[in-house]
N, CA, C and O atoms as a GROMACS GRO file, in nm:
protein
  452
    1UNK      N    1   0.084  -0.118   0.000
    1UNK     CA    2   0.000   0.000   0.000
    1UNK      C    3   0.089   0.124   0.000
    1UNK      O    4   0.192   0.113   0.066
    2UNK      N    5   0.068   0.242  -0.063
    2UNK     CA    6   0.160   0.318  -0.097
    2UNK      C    7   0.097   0.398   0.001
    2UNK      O    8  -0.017   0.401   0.046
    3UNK      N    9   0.251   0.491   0.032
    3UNK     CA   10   0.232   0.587   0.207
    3UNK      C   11   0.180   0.730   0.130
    3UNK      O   12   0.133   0.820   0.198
    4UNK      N   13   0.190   0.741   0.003
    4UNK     CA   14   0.162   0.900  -0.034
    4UNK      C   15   0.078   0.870  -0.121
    4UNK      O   16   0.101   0.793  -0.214
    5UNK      N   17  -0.097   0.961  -0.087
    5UNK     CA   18  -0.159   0.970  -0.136
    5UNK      C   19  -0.224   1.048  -0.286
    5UNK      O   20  -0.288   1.147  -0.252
    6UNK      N   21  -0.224   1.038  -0.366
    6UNK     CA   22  -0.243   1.064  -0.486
    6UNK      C   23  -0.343   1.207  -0.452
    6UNK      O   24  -0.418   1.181  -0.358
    7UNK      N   25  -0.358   1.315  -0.493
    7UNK     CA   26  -0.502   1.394  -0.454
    7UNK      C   27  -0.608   1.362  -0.587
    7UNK      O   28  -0.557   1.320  -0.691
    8UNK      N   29  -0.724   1.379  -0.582
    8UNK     CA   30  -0.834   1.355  -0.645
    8UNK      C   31  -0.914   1.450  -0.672
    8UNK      O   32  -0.964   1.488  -0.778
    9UNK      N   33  -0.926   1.500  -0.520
    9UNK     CA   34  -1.029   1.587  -0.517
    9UNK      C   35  -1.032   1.712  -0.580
    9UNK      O   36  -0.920   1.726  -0.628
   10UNK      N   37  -1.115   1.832  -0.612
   10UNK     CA   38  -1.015   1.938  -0.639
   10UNK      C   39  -1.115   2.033  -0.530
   10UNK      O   40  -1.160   2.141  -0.570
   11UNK      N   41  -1.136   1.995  -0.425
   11UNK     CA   42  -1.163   2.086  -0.295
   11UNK      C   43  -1.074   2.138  -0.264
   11UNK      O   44  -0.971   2.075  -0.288
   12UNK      N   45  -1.060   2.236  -0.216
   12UNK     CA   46  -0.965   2.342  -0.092
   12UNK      C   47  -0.894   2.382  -0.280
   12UNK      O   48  -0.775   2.359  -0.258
   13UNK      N   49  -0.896   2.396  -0.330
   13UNK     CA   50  -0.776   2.411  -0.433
   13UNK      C   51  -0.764   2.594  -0.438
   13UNK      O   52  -0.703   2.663  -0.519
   14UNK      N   53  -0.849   2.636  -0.320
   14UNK     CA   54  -0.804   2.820  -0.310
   14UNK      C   55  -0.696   2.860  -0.230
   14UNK      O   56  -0.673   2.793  -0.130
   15UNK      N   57  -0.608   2.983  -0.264
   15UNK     CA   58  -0.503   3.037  -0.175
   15UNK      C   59  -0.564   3.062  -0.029
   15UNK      O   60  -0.682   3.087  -0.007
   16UNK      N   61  -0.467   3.050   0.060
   16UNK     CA   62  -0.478   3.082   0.161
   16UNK      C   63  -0.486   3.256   0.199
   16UNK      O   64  -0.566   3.306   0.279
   17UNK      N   65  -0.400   3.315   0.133
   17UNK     CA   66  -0.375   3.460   0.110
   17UNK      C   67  -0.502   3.522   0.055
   17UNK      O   68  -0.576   3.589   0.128
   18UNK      N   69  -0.526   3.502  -0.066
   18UNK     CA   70  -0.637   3.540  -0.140
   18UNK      C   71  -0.769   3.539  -0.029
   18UNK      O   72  -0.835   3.640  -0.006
   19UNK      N   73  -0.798   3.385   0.042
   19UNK     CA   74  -0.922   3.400   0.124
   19UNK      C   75  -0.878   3.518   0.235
   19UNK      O   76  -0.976   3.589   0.256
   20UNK      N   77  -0.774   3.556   0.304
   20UNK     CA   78  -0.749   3.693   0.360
   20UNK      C   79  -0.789   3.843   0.331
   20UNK      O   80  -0.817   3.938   0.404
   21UNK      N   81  -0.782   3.826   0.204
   21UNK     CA   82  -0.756   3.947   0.129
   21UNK      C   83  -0.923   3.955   0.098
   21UNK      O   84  -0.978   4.065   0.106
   22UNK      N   85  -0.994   3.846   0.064
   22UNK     CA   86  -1.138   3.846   0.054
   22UNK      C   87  -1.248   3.837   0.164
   22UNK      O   88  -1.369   3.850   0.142
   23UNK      N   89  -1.190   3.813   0.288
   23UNK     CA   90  -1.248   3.798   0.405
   23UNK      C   91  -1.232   3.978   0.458
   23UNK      O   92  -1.320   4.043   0.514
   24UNK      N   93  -1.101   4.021   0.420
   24UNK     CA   94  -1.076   4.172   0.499
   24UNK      C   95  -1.149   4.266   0.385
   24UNK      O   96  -1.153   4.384   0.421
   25UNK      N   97  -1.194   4.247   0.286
   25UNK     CA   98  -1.225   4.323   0.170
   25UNK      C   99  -1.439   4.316   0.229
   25UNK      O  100  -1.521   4.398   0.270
   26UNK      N  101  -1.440   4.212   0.205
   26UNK     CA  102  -1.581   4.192   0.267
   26UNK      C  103  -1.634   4.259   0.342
   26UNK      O  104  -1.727   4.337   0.323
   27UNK      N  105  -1.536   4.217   0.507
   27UNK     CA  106  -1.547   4.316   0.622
   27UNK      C  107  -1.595   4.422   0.633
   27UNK      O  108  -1.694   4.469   0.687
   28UNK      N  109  -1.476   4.471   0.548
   28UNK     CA  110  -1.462   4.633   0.571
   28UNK      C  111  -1.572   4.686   0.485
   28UNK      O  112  -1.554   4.802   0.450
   29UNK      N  113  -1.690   4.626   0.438
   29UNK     CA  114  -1.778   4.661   0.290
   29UNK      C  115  -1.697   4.744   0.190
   29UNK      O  116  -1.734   4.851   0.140
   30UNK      N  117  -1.583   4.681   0.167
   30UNK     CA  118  -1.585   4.744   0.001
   30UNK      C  119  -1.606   4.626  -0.130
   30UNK      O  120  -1.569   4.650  -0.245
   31UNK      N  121  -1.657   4.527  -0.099
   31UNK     CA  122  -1.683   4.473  -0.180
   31UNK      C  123  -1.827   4.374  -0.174
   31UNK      O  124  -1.863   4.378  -0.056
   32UNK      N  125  -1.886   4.322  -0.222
   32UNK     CA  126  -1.989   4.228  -0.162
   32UNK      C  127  -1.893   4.101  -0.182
   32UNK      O  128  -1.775   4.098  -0.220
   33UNK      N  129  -2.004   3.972  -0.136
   33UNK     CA  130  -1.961   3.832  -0.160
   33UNK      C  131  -1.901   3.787  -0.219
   33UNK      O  132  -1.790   3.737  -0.200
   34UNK      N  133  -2.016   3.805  -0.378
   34UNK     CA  134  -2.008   3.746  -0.490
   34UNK      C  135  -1.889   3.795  -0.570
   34UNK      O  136  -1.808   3.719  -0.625
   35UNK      N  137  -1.883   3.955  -0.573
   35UNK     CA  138  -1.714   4.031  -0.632
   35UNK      C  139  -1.647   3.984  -0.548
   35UNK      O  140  -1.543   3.965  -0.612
   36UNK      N  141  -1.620   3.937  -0.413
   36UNK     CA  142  -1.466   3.908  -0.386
   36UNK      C  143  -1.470   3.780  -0.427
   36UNK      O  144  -1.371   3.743  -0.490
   37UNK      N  145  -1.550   3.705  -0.411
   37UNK     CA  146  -1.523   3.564  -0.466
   37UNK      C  147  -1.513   3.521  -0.591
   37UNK      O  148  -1.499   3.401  -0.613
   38UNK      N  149  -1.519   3.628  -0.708
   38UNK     CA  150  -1.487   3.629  -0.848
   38UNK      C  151  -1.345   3.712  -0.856
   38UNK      O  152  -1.247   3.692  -0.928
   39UNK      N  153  -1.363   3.789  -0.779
   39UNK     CA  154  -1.199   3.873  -0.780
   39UNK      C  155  -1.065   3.777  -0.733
   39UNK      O  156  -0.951   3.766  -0.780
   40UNK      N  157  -1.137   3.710  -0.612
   40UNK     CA  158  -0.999   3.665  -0.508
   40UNK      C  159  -1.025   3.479  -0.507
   40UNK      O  160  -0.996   3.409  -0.410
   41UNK      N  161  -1.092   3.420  -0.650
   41UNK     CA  162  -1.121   3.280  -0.680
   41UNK      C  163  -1.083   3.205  -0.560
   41UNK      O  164  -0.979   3.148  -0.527
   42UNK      N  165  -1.227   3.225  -0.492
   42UNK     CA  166  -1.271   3.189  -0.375
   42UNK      C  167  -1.443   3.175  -0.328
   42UNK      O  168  -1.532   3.260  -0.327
   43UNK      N  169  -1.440   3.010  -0.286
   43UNK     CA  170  -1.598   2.962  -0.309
   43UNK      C  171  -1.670   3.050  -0.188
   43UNK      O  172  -1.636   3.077  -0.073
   44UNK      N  173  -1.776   3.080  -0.261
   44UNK     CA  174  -1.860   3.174  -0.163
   44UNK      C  175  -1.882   3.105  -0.080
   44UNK      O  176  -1.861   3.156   0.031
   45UNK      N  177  -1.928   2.974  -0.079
   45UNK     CA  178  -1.994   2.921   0.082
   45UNK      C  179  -1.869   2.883   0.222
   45UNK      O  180  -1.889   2.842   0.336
   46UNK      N  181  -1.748   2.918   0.156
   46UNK     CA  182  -1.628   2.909   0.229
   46UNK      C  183  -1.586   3.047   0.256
   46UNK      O  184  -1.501   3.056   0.345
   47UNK      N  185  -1.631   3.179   0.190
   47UNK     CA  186  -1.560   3.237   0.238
   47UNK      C  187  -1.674   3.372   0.336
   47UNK      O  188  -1.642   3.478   0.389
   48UNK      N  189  -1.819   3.295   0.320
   48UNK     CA  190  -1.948   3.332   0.391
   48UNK      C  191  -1.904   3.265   0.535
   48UNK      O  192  -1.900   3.332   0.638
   49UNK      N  193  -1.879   3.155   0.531
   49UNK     CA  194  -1.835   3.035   0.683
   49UNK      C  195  -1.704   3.092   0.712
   49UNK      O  196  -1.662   3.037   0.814
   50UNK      N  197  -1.618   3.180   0.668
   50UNK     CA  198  -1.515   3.231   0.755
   50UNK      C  199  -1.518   3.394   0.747
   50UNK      O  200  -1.427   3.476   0.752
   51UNK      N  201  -1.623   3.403   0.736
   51UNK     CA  202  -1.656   3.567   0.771
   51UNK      C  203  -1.755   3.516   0.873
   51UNK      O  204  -1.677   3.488   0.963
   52UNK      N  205  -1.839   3.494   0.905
   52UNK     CA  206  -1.931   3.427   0.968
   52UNK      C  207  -1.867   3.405   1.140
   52UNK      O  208  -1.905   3.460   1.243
   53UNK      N  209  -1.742   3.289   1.115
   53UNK     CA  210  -1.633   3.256   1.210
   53UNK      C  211  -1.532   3.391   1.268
   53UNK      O  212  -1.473   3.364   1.373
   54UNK      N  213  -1.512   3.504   1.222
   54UNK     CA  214  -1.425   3.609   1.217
   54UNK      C  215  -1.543   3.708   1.286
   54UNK      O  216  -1.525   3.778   1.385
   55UNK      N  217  -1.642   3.699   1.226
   55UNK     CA  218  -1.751   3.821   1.328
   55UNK      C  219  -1.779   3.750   1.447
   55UNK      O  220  -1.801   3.820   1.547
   56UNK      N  221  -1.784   3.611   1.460
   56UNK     CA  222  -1.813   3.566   1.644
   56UNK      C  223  -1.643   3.561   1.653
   56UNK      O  224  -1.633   3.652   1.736
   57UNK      N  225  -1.532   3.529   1.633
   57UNK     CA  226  -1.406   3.560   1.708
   57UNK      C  227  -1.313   3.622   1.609
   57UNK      O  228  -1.252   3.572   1.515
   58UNK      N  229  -1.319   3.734   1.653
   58UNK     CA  230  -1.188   3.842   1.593
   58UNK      C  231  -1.018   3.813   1.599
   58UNK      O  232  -0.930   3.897   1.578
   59UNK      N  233  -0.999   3.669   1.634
   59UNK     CA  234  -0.862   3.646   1.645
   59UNK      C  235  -0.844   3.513   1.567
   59UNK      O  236  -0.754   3.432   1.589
   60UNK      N  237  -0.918   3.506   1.496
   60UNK     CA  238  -0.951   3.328   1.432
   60UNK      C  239  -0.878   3.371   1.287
   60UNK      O  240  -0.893   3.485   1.242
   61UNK      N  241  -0.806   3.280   1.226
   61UNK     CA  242  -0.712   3.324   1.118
   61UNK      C  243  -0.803   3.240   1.009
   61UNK      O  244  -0.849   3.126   1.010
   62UNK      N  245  -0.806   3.351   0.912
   62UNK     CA  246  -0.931   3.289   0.773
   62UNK      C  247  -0.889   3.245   0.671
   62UNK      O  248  -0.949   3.215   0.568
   63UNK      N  249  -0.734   3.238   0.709
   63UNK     CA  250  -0.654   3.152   0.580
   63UNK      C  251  -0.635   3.001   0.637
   63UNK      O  252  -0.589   2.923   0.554
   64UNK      N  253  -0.662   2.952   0.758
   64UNK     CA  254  -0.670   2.806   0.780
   64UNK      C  255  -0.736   2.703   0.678
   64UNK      O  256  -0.850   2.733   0.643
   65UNK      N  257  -0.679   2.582   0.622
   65UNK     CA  258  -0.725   2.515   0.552
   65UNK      C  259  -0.723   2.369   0.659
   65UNK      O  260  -0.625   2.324   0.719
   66UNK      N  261  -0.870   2.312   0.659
   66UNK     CA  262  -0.895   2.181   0.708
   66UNK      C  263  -0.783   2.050   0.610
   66UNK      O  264  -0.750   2.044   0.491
   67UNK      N  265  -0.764   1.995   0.687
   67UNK     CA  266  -0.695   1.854   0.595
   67UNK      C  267  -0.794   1.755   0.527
   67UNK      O  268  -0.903   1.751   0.585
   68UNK      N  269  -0.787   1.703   0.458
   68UNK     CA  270  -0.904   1.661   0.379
   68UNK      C  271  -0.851   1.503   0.385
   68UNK      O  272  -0.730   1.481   0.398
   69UNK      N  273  -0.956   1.383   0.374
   69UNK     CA  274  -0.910   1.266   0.372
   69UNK      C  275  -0.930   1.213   0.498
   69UNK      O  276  -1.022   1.249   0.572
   70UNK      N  277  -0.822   1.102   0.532
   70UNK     CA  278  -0.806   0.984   0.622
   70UNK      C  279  -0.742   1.077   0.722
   70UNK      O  280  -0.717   1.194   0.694
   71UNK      N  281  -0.710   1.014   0.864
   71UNK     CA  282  -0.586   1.086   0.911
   71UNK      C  283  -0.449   1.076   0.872
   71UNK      O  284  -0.408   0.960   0.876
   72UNK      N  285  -0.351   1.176   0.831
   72UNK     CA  286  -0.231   1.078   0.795
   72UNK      C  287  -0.174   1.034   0.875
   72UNK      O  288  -0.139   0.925   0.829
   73UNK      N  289  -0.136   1.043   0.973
   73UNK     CA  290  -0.062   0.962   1.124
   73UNK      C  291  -0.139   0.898   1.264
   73UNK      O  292  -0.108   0.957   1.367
   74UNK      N  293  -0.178   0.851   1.271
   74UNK     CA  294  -0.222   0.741   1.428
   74UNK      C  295  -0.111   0.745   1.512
   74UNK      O  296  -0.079   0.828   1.597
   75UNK      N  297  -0.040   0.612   1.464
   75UNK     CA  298   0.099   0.597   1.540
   75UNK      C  299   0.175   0.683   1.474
   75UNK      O  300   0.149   0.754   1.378
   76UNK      N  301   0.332   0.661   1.574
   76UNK     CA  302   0.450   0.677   1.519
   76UNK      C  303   0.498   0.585   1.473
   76UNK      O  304   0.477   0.466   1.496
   77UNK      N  305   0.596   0.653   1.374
   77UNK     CA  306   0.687   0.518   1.350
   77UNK      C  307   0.699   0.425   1.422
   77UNK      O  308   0.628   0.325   1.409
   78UNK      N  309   0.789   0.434   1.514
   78UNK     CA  310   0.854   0.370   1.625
   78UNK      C  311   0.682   0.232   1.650
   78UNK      O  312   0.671   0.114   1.616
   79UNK      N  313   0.599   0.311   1.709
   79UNK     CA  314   0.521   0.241   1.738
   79UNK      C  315   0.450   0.147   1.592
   79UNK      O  316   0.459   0.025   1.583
   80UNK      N  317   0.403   0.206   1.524
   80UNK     CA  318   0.404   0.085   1.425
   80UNK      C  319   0.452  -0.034   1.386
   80UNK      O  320   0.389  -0.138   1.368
   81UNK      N  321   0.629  -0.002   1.368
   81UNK     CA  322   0.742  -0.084   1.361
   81UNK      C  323   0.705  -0.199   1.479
   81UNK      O  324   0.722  -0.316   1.445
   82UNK      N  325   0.663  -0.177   1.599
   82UNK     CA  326   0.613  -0.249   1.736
   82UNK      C  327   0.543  -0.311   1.686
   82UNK      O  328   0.567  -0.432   1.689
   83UNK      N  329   0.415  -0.263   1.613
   83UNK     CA  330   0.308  -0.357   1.628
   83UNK      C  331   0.315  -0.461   1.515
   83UNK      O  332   0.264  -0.573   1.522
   84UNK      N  333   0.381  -0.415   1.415
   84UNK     CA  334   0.424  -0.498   1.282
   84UNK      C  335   0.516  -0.625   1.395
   84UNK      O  336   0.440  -0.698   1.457
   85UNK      N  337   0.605  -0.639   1.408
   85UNK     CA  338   0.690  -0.689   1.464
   85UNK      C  339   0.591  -0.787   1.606
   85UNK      O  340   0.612  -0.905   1.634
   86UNK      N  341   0.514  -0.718   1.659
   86UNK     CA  342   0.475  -0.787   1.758
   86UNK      C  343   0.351  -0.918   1.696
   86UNK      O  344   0.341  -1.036   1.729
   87UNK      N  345   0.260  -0.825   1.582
   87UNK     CA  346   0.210  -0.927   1.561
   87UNK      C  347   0.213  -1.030   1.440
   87UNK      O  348   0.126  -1.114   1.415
   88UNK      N  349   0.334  -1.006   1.367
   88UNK     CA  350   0.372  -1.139   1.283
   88UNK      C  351   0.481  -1.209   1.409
   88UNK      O  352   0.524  -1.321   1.379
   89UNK      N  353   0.526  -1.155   1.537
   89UNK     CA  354   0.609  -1.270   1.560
   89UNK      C  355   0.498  -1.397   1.634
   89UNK      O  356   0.524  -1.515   1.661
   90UNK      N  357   0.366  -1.316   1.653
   90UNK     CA  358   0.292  -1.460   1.708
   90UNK      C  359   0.291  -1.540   1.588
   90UNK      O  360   0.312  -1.661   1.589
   91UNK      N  361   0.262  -1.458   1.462
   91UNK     CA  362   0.254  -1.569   1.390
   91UNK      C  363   0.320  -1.685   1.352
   91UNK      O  364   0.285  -1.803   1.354
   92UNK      N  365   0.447  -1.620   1.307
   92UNK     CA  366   0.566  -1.733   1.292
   92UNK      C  367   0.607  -1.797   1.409
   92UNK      O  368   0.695  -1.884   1.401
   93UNK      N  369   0.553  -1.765   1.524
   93UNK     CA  370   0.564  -1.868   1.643
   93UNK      C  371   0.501  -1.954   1.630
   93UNK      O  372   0.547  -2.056   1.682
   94UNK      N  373   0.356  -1.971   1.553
   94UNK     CA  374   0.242  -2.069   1.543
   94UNK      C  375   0.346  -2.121   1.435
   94UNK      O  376   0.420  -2.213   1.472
   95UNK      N  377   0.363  -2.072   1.302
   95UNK     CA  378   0.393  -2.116   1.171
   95UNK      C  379   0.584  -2.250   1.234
   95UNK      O  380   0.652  -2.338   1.182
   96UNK      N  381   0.580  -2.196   1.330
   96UNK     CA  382   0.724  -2.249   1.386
   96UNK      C  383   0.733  -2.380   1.424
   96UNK      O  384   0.811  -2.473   1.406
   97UNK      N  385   0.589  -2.352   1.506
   97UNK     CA  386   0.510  -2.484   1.590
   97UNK      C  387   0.488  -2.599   1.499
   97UNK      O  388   0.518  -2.718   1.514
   98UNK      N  389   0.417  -2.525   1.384
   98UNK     CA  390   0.367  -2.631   1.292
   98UNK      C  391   0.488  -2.711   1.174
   98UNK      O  392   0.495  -2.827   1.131
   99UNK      N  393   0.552  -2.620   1.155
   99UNK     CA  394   0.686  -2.663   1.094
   99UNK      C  395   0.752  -2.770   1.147
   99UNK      O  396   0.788  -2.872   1.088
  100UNK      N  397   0.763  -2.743   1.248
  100UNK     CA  398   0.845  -2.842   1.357
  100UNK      C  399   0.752  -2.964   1.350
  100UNK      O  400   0.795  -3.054   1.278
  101UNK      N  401   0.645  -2.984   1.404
  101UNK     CA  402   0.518  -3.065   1.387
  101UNK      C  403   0.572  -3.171   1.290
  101UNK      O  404   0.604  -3.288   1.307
  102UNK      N  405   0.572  -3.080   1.165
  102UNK     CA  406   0.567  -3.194   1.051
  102UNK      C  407   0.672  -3.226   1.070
  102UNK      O  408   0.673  -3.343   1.110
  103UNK      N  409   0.807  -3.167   1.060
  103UNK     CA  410   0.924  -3.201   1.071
  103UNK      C  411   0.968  -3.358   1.146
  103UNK      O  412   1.032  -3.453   1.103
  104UNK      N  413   0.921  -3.340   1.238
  104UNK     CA  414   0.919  -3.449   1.380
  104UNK      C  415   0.803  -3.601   1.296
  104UNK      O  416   0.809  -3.724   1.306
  105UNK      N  417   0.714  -3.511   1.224
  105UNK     CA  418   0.601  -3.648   1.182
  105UNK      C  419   0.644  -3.699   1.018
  105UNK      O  420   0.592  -3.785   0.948
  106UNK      N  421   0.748  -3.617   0.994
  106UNK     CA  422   0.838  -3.648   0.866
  106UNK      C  423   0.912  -3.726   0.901
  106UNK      O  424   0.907  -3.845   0.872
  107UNK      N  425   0.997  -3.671   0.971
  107UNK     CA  426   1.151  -3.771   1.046
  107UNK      C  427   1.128  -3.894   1.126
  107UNK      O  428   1.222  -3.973   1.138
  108UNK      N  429   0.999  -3.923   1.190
  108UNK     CA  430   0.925  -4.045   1.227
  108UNK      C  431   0.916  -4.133   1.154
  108UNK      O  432   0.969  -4.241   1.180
  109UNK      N  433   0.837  -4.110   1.026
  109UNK     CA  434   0.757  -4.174   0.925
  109UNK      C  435   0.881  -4.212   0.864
  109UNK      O  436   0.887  -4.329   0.827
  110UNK      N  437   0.990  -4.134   0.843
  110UNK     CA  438   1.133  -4.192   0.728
  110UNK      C  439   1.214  -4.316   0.824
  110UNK      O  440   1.259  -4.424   0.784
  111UNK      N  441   1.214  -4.267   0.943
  111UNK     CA  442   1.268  -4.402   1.070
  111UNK      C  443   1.225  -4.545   1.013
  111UNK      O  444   1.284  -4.643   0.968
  112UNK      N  445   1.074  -4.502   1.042
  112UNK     CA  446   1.031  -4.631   1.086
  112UNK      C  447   1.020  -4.750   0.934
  112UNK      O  448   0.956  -4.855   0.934
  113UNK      N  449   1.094  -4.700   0.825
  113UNK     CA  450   1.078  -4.723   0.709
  113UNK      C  451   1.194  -4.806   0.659
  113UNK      O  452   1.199  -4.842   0.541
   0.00000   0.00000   0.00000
Protein backbone atom coordinates (compact mmCIF):
# COMPACT_ATOMS: atom_id res chain seq x y z
CA UNK A 1 0.00 0.00 0.00
CA UNK A 2 1.60 3.18 -0.97
CA UNK A 3 2.32 5.87 2.07
CA UNK A 4 1.62 9.00 -0.34
CA UNK A 5 -1.59 9.70 -1.36
CA UNK A 6 -2.43 10.64 -4.86
CA UNK A 7 -5.02 13.94 -4.54
CA UNK A 8 -8.33 13.55 -6.45
CA UNK A 9 -10.29 15.87 -5.17
CA UNK A 10 -10.15 19.38 -6.39
CA UNK A 11 -11.63 20.86 -2.95
CA UNK A 12 -9.65 23.42 -0.92
CA UNK A 13 -7.76 24.11 -4.33
CA UNK A 14 -8.04 28.20 -3.10
CA UNK A 15 -5.03 30.37 -1.75
CA UNK A 16 -4.78 30.82 1.61
CA UNK A 17 -3.75 34.60 1.09
CA UNK A 18 -6.37 35.41 -1.40
CA UNK A 19 -9.22 34.00 1.24
CA UNK A 20 -7.49 36.93 3.60
CA UNK A 21 -7.55 39.47 1.29
CA UNK A 22 -11.38 38.46 0.54
CA UNK A 23 -12.48 37.98 4.05
CA UNK A 24 -10.75 41.72 4.99
CA UNK A 25 -12.25 43.23 1.70
CA UNK A 26 -15.81 41.93 2.67
CA UNK A 27 -15.47 43.16 6.22
CA UNK A 28 -14.62 46.33 5.71
CA UNK A 29 -17.78 46.61 2.90
CA UNK A 30 -15.85 47.44 0.01
CA UNK A 31 -16.83 44.73 -1.80
CA UNK A 32 -19.89 42.28 -1.62
CA UNK A 33 -19.61 38.32 -1.60
CA UNK A 34 -20.08 37.46 -4.90
CA UNK A 35 -17.14 40.31 -6.32
CA UNK A 36 -14.66 39.08 -3.86
CA UNK A 37 -15.23 35.64 -4.67
CA UNK A 38 -14.87 36.29 -8.48
CA UNK A 39 -11.99 38.73 -7.80
CA UNK A 40 -9.99 36.65 -5.09
CA UNK A 41 -11.21 32.80 -6.80
CA UNK A 42 -12.71 31.89 -3.75
CA UNK A 43 -15.98 29.62 -3.09
CA UNK A 44 -18.60 31.74 -1.63
CA UNK A 45 -19.94 29.21 0.82
CA UNK A 46 -16.28 29.09 2.29
CA UNK A 47 -15.61 32.36 2.38
CA UNK A 48 -19.48 33.32 3.91
CA UNK A 49 -18.35 30.35 6.83
CA UNK A 50 -15.15 32.31 7.55
CA UNK A 51 -16.56 35.67 7.71
CA UNK A 52 -19.31 34.27 9.68
CA UNK A 53 -16.33 32.56 12.10
CA UNK A 54 -14.25 36.09 12.17
CA UNK A 55 -17.51 38.21 13.28
CA UNK A 56 -18.13 35.66 16.44
CA UNK A 57 -14.06 35.60 17.08
CA UNK A 58 -11.88 38.42 15.93
CA UNK A 59 -8.63 36.46 16.46
CA UNK A 60 -9.51 33.28 14.32
CA UNK A 61 -7.12 33.24 11.18
CA UNK A 62 -9.31 32.89 7.73
CA UNK A 63 -6.54 31.52 5.80
CA UNK A 64 -6.70 28.06 7.80
CA UNK A 65 -7.25 25.15 5.52
CA UNK A 66 -8.95 21.81 7.07
CA UNK A 67 -6.95 18.53 5.95
CA UNK A 68 -9.04 16.61 3.79
CA UNK A 69 -9.09 12.66 3.72
CA UNK A 70 -8.06 9.84 6.22
CA UNK A 71 -5.86 10.86 9.11
CA UNK A 72 -2.31 10.78 7.95
CA UNK A 73 -0.62 9.61 11.24
CA UNK A 74 -2.22 7.41 14.28
CA UNK A 75 0.99 5.97 15.40
CA UNK A 76 4.50 6.77 15.19
CA UNK A 77 6.87 5.18 13.49
CA UNK A 78 8.54 3.70 16.25
CA UNK A 79 5.21 2.41 17.37
CA UNK A 80 4.04 0.85 14.25
CA UNK A 81 7.42 -0.84 13.61
CA UNK A 82 6.13 -2.49 17.36
CA UNK A 83 3.07 -3.57 16.28
CA UNK A 84 4.24 -4.98 12.82
CA UNK A 85 6.90 -6.89 14.64
CA UNK A 86 4.75 -7.87 17.58
CA UNK A 87 2.10 -9.27 15.61
CA UNK A 88 3.72 -11.39 12.83
CA UNK A 89 6.09 -12.70 15.60
CA UNK A 90 2.92 -14.59 17.08
CA UNK A 91 2.54 -15.69 13.90
CA UNK A 92 5.66 -17.33 12.92
CA UNK A 93 5.64 -18.68 16.43
CA UNK A 94 2.42 -20.69 15.43
CA UNK A 95 3.93 -21.15 11.71
CA UNK A 96 7.24 -22.49 13.86
CA UNK A 97 5.10 -24.84 15.90
CA UNK A 98 3.67 -26.31 12.92
CA UNK A 99 6.86 -26.63 10.94
CA UNK A 100 8.45 -28.42 13.57
CA UNK A 101 5.18 -30.65 13.87
CA UNK A 102 5.67 -31.94 10.51
CA UNK A 103 9.24 -32.01 10.71
CA UNK A 104 9.19 -34.49 13.80
CA UNK A 105 6.01 -36.49 11.82
CA UNK A 106 8.38 -36.48 8.66
CA UNK A 107 11.51 -37.71 10.46
CA UNK A 108 9.25 -40.45 12.27
CA UNK A 109 7.57 -41.74 9.25
CA UNK A 110 11.33 -41.92 7.28
CA UNK A 111 12.68 -44.02 10.70
CA UNK A 112 10.31 -46.31 10.86
CA UNK A 113 10.78 -47.23 7.09
Amino acid sequence: MPRSRVRVSKRQNWDSENMRKAVKEVIEKRMTFRNACIEFYVPKSTLERKIKQKNLDPSYDTGNKVALGPISKVFSTAEETAGILSSTYGRTFIWTNVNRFTKDCISACCQKQ
